[in-house]
N, C-alpha and C positions, 0 to 999 in steps of 0.2 A: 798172528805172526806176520802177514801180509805187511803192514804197518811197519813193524821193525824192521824189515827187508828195504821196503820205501825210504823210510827215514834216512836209513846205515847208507842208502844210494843217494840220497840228497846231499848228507853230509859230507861222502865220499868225494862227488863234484866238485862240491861249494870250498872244499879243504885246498885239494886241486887247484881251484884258483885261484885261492889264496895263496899259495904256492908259490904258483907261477908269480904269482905279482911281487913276491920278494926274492926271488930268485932260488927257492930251496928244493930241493930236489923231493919231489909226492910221494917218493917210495920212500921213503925214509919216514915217513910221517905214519904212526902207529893211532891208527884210526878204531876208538872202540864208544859203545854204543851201551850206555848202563842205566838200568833203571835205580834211581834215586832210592836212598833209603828211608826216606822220609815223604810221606803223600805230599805236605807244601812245599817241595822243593820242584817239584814238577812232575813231569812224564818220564821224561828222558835227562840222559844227562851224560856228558863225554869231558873226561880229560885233556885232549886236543888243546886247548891254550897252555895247558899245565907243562905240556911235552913241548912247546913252539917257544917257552916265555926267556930262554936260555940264550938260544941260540938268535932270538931277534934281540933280545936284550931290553924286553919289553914288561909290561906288570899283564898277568894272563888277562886280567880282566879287559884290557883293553883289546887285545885279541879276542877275545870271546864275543865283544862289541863288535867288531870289525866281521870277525865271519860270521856272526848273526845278522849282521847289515846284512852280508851278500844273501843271505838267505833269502832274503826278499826281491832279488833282482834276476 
């Protein structure tokens, strides 16, 4: 469980400033943390670009690119 704690606080951050950087208010951002139903689709897995792709006006997958970039920064 230590891990999913970790995770859920990485992404928590990384959402954050993705946030910030477009001006949308964090708390309004419904941050969830789900494991995959399918073992090839990964570990983990969050809706977050799905709930973001409206209101940027964006296709999610490009958000999903975008806060997986920050991930590494």
């Amino acid at each position: 469980m230590k891990v999913w704690i970790h995770i859920r606080r990485v992404l928590t951050q990384t959402v954050k400033r993705f946030a910030d950087r477009y001006g949308l208010d964090p708390a309004t951002i419904k941050i969830q943390l789900e494991q995959p139903k399918f073992e090839n689709q990964g570990d983990f897995a969050t809706p977050v670009a799905m709930g973001l792709a409206r209101p940027l006006k964006r296709p999610p997958i490009s958000i999903a690119e975008e806060i997986a970039g920050m991930l590494d920064s």
